[in-house]
N, C-alpha and C positions, 0 to 999 in steps of 0.2 A: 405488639404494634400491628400483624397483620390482622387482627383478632379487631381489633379498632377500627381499620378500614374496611373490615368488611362490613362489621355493621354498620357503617357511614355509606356504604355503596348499597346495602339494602333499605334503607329508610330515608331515601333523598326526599319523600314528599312529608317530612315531619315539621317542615319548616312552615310550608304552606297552612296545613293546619293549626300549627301554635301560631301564627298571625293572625288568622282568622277569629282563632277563639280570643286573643288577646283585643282584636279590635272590638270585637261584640262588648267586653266586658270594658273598654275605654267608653263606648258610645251608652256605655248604660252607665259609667260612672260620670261621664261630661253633660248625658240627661240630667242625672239627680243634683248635680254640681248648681245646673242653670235654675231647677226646678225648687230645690232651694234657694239657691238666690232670690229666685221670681218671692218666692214665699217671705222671705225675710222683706225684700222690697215693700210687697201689697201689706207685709203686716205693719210695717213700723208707717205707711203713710195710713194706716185705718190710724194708728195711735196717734197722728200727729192732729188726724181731723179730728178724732175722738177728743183731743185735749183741747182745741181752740173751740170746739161746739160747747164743749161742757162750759170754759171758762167764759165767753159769748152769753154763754145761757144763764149761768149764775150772776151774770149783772144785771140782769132782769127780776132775780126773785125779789117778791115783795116781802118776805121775814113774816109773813102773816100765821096766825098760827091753826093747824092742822086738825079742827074741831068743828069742820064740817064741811060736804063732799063740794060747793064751789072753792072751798081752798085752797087745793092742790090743781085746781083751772090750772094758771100759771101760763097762758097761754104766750101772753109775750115771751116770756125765757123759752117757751118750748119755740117756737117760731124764730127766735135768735139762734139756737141748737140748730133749729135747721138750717137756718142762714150759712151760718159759717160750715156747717158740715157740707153745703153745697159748694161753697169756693173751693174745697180741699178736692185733690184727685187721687184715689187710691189704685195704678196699672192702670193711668190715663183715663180712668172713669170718674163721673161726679159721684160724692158721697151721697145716698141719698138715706135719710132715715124718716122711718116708718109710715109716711105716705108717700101715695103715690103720684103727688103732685110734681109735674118734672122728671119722675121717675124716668120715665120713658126716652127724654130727650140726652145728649149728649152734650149740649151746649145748652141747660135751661138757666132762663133769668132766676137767678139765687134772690133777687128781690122783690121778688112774688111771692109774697110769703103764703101759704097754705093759711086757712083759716080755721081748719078742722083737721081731722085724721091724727093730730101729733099725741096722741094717746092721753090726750086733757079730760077725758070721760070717765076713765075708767083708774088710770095711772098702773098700770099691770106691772109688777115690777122686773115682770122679764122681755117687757120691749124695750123699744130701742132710747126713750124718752123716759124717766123715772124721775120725779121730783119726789124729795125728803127731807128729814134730818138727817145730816151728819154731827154725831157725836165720838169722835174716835172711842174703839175703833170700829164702829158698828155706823150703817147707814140704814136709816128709817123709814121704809116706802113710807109716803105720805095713804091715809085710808079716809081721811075726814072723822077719825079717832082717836086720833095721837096721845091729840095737846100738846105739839111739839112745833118749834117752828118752824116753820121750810126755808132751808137755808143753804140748801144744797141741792143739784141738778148730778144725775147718773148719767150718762149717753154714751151707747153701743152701738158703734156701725159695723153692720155686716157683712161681710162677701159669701151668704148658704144661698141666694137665691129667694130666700123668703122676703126681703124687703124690695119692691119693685126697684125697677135699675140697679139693682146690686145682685149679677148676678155669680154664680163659683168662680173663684180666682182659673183659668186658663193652664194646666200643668201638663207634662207629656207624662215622663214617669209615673209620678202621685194617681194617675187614673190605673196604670198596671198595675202597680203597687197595692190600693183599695181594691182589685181584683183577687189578688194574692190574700189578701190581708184583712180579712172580713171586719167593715166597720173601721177602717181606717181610709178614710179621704181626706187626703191634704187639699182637697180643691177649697174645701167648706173651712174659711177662720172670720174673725170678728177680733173686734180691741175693745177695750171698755175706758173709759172714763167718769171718773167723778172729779165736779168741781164743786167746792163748795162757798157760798159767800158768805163770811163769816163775819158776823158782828162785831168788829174789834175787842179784844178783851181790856183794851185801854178806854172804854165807855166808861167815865170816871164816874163814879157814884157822888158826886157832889153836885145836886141842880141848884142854879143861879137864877135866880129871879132876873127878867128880861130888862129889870132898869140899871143893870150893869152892860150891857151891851153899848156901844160906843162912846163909852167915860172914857175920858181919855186920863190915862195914868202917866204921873214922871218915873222915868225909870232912872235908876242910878247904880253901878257898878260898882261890888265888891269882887275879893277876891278870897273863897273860903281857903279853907286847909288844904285842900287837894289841888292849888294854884289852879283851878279852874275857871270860868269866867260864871260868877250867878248875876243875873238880872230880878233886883226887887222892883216889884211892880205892885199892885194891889194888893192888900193885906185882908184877909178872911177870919172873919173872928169867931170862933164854934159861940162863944160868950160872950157878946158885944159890953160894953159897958151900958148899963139901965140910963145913967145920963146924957146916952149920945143924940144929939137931936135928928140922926139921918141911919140908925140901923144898919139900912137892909145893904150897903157896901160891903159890911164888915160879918156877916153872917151865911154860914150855906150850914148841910146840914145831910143827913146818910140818904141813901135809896137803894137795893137794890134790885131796879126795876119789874119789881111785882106787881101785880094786880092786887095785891092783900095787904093784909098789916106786915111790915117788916121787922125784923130781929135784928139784934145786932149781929147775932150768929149768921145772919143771912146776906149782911153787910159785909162780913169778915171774908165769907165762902166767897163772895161775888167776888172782892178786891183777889181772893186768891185763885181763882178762873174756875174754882169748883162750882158755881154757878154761872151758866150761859147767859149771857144780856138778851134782852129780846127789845124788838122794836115797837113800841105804839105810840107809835106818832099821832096824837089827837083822837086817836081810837080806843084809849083805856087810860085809867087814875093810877099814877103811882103811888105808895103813900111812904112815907121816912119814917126816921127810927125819934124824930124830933129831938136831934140835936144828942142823943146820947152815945158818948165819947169815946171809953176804954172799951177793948183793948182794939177800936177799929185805928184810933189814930195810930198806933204803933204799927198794925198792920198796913195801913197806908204808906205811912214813913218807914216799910222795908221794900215794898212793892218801887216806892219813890227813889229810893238808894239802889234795887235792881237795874230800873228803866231808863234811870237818866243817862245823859250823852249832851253833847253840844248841838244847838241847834242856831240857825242863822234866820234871824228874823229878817223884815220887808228893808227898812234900811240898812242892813249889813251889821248889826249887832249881835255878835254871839252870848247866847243864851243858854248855861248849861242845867239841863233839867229833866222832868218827866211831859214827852207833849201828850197829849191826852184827847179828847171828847166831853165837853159835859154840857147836860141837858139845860135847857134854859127854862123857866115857868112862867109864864102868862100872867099880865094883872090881872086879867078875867076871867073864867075859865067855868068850861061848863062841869067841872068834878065840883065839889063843896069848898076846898079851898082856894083863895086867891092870894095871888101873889103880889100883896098891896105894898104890905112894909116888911116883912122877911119871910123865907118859906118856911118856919118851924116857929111862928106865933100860932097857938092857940086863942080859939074865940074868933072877932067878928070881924078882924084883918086880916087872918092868915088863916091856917090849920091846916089840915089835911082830909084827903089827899088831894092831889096837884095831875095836871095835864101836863105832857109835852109839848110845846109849839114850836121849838126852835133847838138848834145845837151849834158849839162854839168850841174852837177849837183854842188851845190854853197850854201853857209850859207851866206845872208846879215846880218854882225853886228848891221848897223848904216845905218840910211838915212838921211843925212844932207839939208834942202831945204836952197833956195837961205836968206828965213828968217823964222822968228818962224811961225809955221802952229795955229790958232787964239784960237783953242779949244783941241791942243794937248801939251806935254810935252814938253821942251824944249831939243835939240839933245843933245848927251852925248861925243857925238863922236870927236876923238882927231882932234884937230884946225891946225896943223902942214899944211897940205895940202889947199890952198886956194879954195874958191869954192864950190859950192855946190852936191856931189855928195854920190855912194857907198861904204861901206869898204865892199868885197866879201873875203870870207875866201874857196878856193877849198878842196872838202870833199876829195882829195886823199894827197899824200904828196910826197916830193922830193927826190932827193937820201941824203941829210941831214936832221938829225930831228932837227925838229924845223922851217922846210919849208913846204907851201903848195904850190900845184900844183892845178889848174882847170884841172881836166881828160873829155877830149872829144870822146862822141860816136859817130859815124855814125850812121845818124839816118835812114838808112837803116839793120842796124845791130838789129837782133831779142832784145838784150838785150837794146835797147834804149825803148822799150815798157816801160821795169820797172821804166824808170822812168817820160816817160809821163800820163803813164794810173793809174787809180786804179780800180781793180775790184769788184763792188758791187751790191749785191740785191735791184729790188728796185719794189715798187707794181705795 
């Protein structure tokens, strides 16, 4: 015990010191504490701008395809990226990507759009602005060499200092630290996003000649096996009867939106997302497989038995099916074929191939194949009609209730977007 107090009487200042050094090493752990914080803050608001500029910017793309250097312009989506990257604030600064327009200001009008700078010249794919394809899981700077369609926007906002008004995130520690720490600066981060607008893969491969657009059909209510509610509406006939005096109601036929001859191989791959749709809206010919059947119908009627669900049409009618897109065809058209009396007559009323004019949005109830598909359900769908074909129910309605109507868009019209694209995040 004396042996104890006396080294308690010789070392009265060991208190002082273990404070001291305790506090140094609290004020460097309550630095790194804040300095992280600050970091995780400025990163996740780069991400959140990162994600509205990309998704912004992908409502802009035209789906044009990637076969020569004004293609990847894209100048509206790139000027939308900016837009919205300007409303977001990352550590109370505006986003500001790859020009320097506004750069400089802390409070700039975000609807001013720059006209230039958004890297539309050259599409570098390590700036801030990167338009491409996405094809999971790989994304495709756009070169004007592709052949691929642009159907996705990349956007990187940074805090290094290299993009005007954005300059290093502000850290206490993180600057000692990169002192220590060669080539370690937390001041320097960025977030990335890609959004991509993706062409629905429910672009139904079946075009409809444009004098089914506002027929107004009786619809009548069954209820199949699965006590669901199906709506028969218009009956699609792959094989019209030779003595119907009116066709072209009762006939549609394959596509999958190629510029070339199509297969039925190419028919199948589409319906199964293994080929991407593309858009040419009045800008290219599509051509069909005219009207040749196995094994796409099967393949539709598995696609049709995945997709459906109930849907609620304009007057409150539940509809349970697959809702869809499908391309409408021109009576006149400047490809070789016209869409007089059905789109898979060969010779001097029909033939192929066919233009795009319009798209209509559609609930297939039923897919009937010419027989049962070997490893699927047998169809349910009313026998009344001979033949193998669709029941399309149109998601708009007639001037009577209890009619539906195919409502057709111009698919130059902005709102035909809604119903080809969807826009999503994608890494």
């Amino acid at each position: 015990m004396k042996r104890i107090l006396t080294y308690a009487r010789n070392h009265k200042g060991i208190t002082l010191v273990l404070m001291a050094f305790l506090l140094v090493l609290l004020l460097i752990f309550a630095s790194l504490a804040v300095d992280i914080s600050y970091m995780y803050l400025a990163k996740n608001q780069l991400q959140v701008a990162a994600d509205a500029a990309a998704l912004a910017g992908a409502s802009k793309l035209t789906g044009e395809i990637d076969d020569k250097k004004s293609s990847y312009e894209q100048l509206p989506a790139r000027q939308e990226a900016w837009k919205f990257a300007c409303k977001n604030r990352a550590t109370q600064r505006p986003v500001f990507l790859v020009t320097n327009n506004g750069g400089t200001s802390e409070t700039p009008n975000c609807d001013t759009l720059p006209s230039s700078g958004l890297n539309e010249t050259d599409n570098t794919p390590t700036e801030d602005i990167v338009v491409g394809n996405w094809q999971s899981p790989t994304f495709y700077p756009a070169n004007g060499k592709t052949d691929r369609s642009i159907n996705a926007i990349k956007v990187t906002p940074r805090r290094t200092g290299e993009t005007p008004g954005m300059p290093r995130v502000s850290l206490f520690f993180g600057k000692i630290f990169g002192l220590l720490v060669k080539g370690a600066d937390w001041s320097k981060m960025s977030a990335r996003a890609s959004a991509i607008a993706e062409l629905e893969t429910h672009l139904g491969p079946l075009p409809l000649c444009n004098m089914n657009c506002s027929v107004e059909t009786p619809l009548s209510i069954i209820n199949n096996s699965e006590e669901k509610n199906a709506t028969i509406g218009r009956r699609y006939l792959i094989n019209p009867p030779t003595n119907n005096p009116h066709p072209w109601p009762y006939f549609t036929t394959w596509t999958a939106f190629l510029d070339k001859s199509t297969s039925v191989g190419d028919v199948i791959n589409y319906i199964g997302g293994q080929l991407p749709p593309e858009n040419i809206c009045k800008t290219g010919c599509i051509h069909t497989t005219q009207g040749v059947l196995e094994p796409a119908m099967c393949a539709m009627r598995e696609r049709m038995l995945n997709e459906s669900k109930l849907h609620t049409i304009k007057n409150g009618t539940n509809v349970y099916g697959w809702k869809l897109t499908v391309p409408i065809l021109p009576l006149t058209s400047s490809c070789p074929g016209n869409c007089i009396v059905d789109p898979g007559t060969q010779g001097n009323i029909g033939g192929d191939p066919f233009q795009i004019v319009a798209y209509a949005e559609v609930i297939i109830t039923d897919v009937v194949p010419e027989g049962n598909c070997p490893h699927l359900p047998d169809t349910a769908a009313i026998k009344q009609d001979p033949g193998p074909g669709f029941v399309l129910v149109g998601t708009g309605l007639g001037s009577n209730s209890g009619y539906s109507t195919i409502e057709c868009t111009d698919c130059d019209d902005p709102s035909a977007k809604k119903l080809l694209y969807t826009l999503k995040l994608v890494k």
